[in-house]
C-alpha positions in Angstrom: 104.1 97.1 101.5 105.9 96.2 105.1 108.9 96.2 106.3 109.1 93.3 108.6 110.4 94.3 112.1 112.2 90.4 112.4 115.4 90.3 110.6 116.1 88.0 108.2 118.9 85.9 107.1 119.5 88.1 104.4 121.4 90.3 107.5 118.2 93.1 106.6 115.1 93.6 108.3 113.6 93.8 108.6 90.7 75.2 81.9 87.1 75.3 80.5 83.6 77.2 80.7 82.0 77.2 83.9 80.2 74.2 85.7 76.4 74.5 85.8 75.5 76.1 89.5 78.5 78.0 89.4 77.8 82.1 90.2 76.9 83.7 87.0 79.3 86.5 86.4 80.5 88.0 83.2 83.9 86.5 81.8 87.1 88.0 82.9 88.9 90.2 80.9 92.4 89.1 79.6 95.9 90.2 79.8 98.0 88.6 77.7 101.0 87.3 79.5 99.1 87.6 82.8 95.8 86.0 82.1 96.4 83.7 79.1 93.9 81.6 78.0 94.6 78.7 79.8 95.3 80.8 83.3 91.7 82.3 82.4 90.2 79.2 82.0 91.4 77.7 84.5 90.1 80.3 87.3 86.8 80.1 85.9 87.0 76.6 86.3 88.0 76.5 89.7 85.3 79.2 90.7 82.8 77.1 89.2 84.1 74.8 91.4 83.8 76.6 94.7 80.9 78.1 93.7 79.2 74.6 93.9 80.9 73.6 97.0 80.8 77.0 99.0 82.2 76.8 102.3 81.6 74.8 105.5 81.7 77.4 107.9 82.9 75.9 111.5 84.1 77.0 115.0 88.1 78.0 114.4 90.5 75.7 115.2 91.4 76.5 119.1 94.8 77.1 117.9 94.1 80.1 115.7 93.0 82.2 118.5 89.9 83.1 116.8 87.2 83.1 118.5 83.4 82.2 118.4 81.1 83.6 116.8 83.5 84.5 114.3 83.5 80.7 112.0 86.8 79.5 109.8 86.0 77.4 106.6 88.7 76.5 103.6 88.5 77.6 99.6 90.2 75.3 97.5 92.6 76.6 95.0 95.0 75.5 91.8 98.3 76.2 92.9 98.7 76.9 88.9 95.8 78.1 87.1 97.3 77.0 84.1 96.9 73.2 85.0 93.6 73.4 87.2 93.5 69.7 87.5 96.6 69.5 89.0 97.9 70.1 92.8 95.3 72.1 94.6 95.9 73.7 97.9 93.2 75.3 100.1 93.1 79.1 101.6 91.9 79.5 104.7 89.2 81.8 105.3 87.1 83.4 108.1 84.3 85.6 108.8 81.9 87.5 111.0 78.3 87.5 109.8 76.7 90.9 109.4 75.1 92.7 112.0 72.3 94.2 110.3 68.5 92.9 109.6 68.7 90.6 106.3 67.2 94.1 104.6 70.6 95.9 105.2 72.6 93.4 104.1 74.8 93.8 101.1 77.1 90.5 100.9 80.7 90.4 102.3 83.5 92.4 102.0 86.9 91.1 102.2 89.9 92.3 103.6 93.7 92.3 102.7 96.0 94.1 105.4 99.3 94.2 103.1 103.1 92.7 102.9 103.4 90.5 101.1 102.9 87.9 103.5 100.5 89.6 106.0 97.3 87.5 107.1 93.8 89.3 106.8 92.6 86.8 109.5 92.1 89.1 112.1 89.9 91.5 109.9 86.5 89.9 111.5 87.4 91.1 115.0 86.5 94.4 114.3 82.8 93.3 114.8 83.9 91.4 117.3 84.9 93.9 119.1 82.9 96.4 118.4 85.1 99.0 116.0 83.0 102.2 116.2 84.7 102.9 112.4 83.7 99.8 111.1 79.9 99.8 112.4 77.9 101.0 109.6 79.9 98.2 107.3 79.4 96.0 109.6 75.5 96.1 109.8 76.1 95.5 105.9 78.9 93.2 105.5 79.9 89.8 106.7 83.1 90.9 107.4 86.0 88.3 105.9 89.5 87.5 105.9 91.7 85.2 104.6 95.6 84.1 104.9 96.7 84.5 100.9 98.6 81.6 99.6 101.7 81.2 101.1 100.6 82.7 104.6 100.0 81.1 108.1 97.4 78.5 107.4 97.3 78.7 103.6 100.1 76.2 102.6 102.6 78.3 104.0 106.0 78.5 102.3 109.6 79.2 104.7 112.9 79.9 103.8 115.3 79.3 107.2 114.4 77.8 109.9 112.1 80.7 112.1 114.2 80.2 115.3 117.7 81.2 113.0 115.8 83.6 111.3 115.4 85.7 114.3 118.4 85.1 116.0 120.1 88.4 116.9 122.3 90.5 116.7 122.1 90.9 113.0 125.0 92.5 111.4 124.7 96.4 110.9 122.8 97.0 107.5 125.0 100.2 107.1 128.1 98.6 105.7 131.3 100.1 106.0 133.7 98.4 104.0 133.8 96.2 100.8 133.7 93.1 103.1 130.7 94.2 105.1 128.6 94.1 101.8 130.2 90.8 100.3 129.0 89.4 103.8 125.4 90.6 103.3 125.9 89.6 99.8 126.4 86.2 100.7 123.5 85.9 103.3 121.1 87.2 100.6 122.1 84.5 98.3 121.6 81.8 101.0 118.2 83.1 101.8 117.5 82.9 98.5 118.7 79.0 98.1 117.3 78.1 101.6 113.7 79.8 99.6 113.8 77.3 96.9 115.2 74.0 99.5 112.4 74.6 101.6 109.3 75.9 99.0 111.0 75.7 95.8 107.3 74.0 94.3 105.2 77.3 95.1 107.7 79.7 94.5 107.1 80.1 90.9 103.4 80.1 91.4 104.1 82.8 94.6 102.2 85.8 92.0 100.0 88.7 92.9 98.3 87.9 89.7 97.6 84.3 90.9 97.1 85.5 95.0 93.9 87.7 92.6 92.6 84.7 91.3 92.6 83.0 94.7 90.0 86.1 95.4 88.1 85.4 92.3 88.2 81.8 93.7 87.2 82.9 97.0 84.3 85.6 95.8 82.9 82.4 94.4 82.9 80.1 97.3 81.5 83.0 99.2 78.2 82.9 97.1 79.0 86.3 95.6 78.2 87.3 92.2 80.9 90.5 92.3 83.8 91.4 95.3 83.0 94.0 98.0 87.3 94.5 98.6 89.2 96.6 101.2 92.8 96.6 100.2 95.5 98.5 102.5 99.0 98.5 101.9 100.2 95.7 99.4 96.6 94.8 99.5 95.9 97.9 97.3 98.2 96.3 94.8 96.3 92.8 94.8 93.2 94.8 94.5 94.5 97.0 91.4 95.5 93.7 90.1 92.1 91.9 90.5 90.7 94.9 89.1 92.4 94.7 86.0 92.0 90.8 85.2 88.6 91.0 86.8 86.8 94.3 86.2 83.1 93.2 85.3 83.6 91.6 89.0 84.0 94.1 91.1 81.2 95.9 93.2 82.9 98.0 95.7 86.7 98.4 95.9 88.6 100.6 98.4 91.9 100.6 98.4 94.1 102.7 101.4 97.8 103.9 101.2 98.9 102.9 97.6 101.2 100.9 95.8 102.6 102.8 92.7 101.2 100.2 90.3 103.1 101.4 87.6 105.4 98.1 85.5 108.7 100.0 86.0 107.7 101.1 89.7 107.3 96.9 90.5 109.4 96.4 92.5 112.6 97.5 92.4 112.1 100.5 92.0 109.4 100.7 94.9 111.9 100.0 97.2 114.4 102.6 96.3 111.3 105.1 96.3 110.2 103.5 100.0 113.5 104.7 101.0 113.3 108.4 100.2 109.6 108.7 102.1 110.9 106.9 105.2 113.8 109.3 105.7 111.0 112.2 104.9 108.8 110.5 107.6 111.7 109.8 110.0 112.5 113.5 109.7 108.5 114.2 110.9 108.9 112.3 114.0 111.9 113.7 115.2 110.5 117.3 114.7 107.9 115.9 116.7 110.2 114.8 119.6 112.3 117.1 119.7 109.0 119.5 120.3 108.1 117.7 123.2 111.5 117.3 124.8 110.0 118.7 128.0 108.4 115.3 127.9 111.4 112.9 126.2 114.6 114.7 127.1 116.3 113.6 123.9 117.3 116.9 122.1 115.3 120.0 121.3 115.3 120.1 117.9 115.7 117.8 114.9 119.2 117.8 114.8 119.7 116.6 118.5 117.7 114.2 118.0 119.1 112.5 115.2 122.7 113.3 116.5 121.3 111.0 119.8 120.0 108.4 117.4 123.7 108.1 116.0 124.9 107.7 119.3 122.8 105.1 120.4 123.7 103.6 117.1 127.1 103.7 117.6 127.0 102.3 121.0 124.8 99.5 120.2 127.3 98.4 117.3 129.9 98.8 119.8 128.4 96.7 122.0 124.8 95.2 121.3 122.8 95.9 124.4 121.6 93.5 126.0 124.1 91.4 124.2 121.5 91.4 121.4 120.0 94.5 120.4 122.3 95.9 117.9 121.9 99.0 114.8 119.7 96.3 112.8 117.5 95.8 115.7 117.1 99.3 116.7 115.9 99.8 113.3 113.6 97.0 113.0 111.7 98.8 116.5 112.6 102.7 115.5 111.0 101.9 111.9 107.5 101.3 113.3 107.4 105.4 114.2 107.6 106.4 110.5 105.2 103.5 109.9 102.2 104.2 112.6 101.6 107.4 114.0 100.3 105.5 116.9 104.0 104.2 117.5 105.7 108.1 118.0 105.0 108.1 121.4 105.6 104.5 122.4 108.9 104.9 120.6 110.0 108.1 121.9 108.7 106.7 125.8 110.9 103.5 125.5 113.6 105.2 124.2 113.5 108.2 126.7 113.4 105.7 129.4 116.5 103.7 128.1 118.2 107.1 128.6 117.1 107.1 131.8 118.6 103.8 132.7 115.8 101.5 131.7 118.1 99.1 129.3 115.5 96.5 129.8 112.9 98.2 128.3 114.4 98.5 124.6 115.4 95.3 124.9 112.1 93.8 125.2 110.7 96.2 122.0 113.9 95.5 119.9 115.3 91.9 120.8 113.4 88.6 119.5 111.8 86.4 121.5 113.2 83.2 121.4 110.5 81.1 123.4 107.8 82.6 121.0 108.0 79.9 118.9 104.9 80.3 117.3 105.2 84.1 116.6 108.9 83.2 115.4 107.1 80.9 112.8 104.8 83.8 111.8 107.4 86.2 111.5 109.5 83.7 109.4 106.1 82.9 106.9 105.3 86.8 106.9 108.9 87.2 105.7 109.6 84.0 103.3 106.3 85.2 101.6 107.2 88.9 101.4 110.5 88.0 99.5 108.4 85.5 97.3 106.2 87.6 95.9 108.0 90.7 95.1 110.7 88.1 93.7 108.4 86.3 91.4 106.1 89.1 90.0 108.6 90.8 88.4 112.8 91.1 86.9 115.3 92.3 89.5 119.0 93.5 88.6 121.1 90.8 88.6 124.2 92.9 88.2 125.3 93.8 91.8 127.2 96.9 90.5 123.4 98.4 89.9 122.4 97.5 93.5 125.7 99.0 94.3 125.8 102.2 92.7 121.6 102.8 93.6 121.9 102.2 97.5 125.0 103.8 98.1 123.8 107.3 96.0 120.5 107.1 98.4 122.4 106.6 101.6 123.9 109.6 101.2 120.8 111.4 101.7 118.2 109.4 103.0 120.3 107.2 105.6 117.7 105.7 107.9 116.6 102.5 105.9 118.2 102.3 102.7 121.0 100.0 103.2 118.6 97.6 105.8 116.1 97.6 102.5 118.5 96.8 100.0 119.7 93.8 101.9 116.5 92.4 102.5 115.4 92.5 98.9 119.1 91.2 97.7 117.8 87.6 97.7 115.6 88.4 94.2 119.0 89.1 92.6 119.6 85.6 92.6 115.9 84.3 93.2 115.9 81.0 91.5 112.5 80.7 90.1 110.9 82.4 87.5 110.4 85.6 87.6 107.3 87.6 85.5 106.7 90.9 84.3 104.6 93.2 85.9 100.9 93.0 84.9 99.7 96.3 83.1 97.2 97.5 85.9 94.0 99.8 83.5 90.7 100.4 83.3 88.4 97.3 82.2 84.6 97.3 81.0 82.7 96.7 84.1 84.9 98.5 86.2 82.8 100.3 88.9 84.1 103.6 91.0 87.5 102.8 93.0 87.7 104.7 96.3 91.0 105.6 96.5 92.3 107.0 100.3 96.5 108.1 100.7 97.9 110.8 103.3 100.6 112.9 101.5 103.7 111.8 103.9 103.0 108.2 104.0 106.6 106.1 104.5 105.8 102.9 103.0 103.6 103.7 100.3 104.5 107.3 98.8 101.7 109.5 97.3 102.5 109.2 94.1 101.2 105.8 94.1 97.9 106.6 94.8 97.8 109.3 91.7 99.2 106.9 89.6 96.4 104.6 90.4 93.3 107.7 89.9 95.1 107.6 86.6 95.2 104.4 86.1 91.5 103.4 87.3 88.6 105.6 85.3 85.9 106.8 87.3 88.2 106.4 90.5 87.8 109.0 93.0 90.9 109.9 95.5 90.5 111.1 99.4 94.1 112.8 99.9 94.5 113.3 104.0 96.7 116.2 103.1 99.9 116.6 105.5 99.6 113.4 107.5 101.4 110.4 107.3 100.4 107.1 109.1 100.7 103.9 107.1 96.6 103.2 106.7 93.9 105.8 107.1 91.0 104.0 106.9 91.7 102.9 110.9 92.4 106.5 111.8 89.8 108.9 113.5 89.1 111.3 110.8 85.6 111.9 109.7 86.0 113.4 106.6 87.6 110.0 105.4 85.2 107.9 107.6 82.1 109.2 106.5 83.2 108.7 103.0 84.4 105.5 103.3 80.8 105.1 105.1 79.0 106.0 102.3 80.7 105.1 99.4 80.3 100.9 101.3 77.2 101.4 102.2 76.2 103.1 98.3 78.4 102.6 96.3 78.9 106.5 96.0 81.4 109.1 95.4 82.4 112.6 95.7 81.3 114.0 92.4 86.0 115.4 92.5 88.5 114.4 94.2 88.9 115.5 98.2 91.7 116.9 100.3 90.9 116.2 104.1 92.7 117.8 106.9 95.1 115.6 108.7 93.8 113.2 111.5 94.8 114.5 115.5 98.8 114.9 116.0 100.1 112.2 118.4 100.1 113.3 122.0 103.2 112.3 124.2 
């Protein structure tokens, strides 16, 4: 899961048996509601399909910014599985070949970064450029992304137009009167009606549960009897999910800083949760300013700190800085330090140096772009899709007195992003399209070993997802970086997790228990 750093309108921040030729794999297994009969059918149908065409690999189009010898190609997809003959859309796709001698290679491994609404496009640069973490993979893998439906290339849905969307200064999220929160109300609804104006056809059809049987789809195409998946973030959710309607598929499957894939956890509750870790987190970086305030010169110790971070607060409600960097755009930019370890000393720099005088500075980290046009259109998709999917896989409160009473007990005592989360989920309150219930994530016959890797202190995904998960998954094995925090470990120097991840790609092998790794290296200022 993400928090978008853009803020949003919403005032927040941020079918039959297969075809002959088709890959012969054993038959999904069902899940009622999720995976009816005709859904079923219809996936296998449409991987027959691909599975016959494959893909035409070619040179990217020059305005992806993806460069040779990495190739783009397009999967086509159902937009409903349930009608299979009916509108199609395509997925776009991309990949670097392996590295290794036709002996070492093991298939391709495809990549999910998160969101909702993230784009996996990038994941082939890491041969590209040489990622020392991803080497051994890479002499096995092709390594291949792909924009999920919905996302950049992959009939992208919007909800306002992206120039409005990231016009600032957004009203504070904290409200502090009745008014404040009918006026957020009101913006959430709009977003919400703008959602169905613009891309009220793919909303209903916006589904984890259908974005996994795009992989299935695309597993085909690929040539691939069973999916080699890396899942981070969100993307450990989709995985869970293709896991369960597709266990006898899977090969290899690691999925990094976990989604609680629990029914009641999705996703209303996920938010509230996502709340309580980032003030936990939030807390771990200030300790870790205020230790090095020989360096910052914002307070020495926690409590400084956070009284300087109400000040600026303050001020820039007072008067946006910049004219346009108010308290929802400091938290858009402060946010990404209980996200990334590797953003607790940019953070602290830029906003040292804005104490110093250097106004200009925050403004550029905090304040939108408006001539980025293009990146205003990504942040828009990322955004419209984000909204989509957590709106349409599952029932939100329609009652606004629940909303109410839930964010303004957690504010209380875990201040830093609860109100700015609330409003930017308020849209599924009155999301017009059907909404489902939450697939039943379990073990499935076929299911291989999961590789399951969380830190304890993660912000956006709290440990207790990943346990759920172990639970959830038999045979899963869980790497727990015990006492770290950063939002995606399997990027992060830290051998005991990369030689695991190593082996477990390269052999499909685990531990014979669970491990506890030491934390990665502390951030130096």
């Amino acid at each position: 899961m993400r928090r978008t750093a853009a803020l949003g309108s919403a005032g927040a921040l941020i079918a039959g048996t297969l075809i002959a030729g088709a890959i012969a794999a054993p038959a999904a297994t069902a899940d009622g509601r999720h995976h009816n009969g005709s859904e079923a059918r219809g996936v296998q149908l449409a991987a027959a399909r691909a599975a016959r065409s494959g893909i035409d690999w070619a040179d990217c189009p020059a305005d992806w910014a993806i460069s040779a010898p990495i190739q783009c190609g397009w999967v086509t997809v159902p937009l409903d599985y349930a009608r299979p003959d009916g509108k199609q859309i395509k997925i776009a796709v991309d990949r670097h070949v392996s590295t290794g001698t036709s002996s070492e290679r093991q298939g391709a491994l495809i990549y999910n970064p998160g969101g909702p609404g993230g784009s996996g496009m990038a994941f082939p640069k890491r041969i590209l450029t040489k990622n020392p973490l991803w080497a051994n993979a890479a002499k096995a893998y092709d390594f291949v992304g792909f924009d999920p439906r919905g996302v950049g290339h992959s009939a992208p849905i919007s909800c306002i137009d992206p120039q409005e969307f990231v016009k600032a200064p957004k009203a504070d999220p904290v409200p502090d009167s009745e008014a404040d929160k009918r006026a957020q109300r009101k913006l959430a609804a709009e977003y919400a009606d703008g959602c169905a104006e613009r891309s009220g056809e793919m909303l209903p059809h916006m589904t984890t549960p259908n974005t996994a049987r795009d992989l299935d789809v695309i597993r085909a195409a690929l040539g691939e009897e069973k999916l080699n998946y890396l899942g981070v973030s969100y993307g450990t959710y989709l995985g869970a999910v293709y896991g369960t309607l597709f266990p006898s598929h899977v090969r290899r499957m690691v999925v990094d800083s976990v989604v609680n894939p629990a029914k009641d956890n999705i996703w209303y509750q996920a938010n509230l949760n996502q709340d309580v870790a980032f003030q936990m987190r939030w807390n771990d970086w200030k300790a870790w300013v205020a230790a090095n305030d020989s360096v910052f010169h914002i307070g020495d110790t926690p409590q400084k700190v956070e009284e300087e971070w109400l000040k600026l607060r303050a001020a820039a409600k007072k008067s946006p800085i910049g004219g346009v960097v108010g308290p929802a755009e400091l938290i858009g930019f402060f946010q990404s330090a209980p996200y990334y370890d590797s953003a607790w000393a940019p953070t602290a720099r830029t906003w040292s140096a804005y104490r110093a005088g250097d106004t200009q500075a925050l403004i550029d980290a905090a304040a939108p772009d408006l001539s980025d046009t293009a990146g205003n259109i990504r942040s828009e998709n990322s955004n419209a899709v984000y909204t989509a999917v957590e709106c349409a896989d599952a029932k939100w409160p329609t009652n606004w007195r629940t909303w109410d009473r839930d964010n303004t007990r957690l504010h209380k005592d875990y201040p830093f992003m609860t109100w700015a989360n609330a409003w930017m989920n308020l849209p599924c309150a009155t999301w017009g399209a059907k909404q489902q219930t939450p697939l039943n994530v379990r073990t499935g016959k076929g299911l291989p070993p999961v590789l399951i890797v969380q830190s304890t202190r993660d912000a956006a995904t709290p440990y207790e997802g990943a346990v759920e998960l172990h639970k959830r998954f038999s045979g899963s094995r869980l790497i727990t970086e015990e006492g770290a925090g950063s939002h995606g470990v399997t990027g992060l120097v830290n051998p005991c997790i990369n030689e695991r991840v190593d082996n477990y790609l390269l052999t499909g092998k685990t531990d014979r228990h669970d491990v506890t790794c030491t934390p990665h290296a502390t951030p130096k200022p």
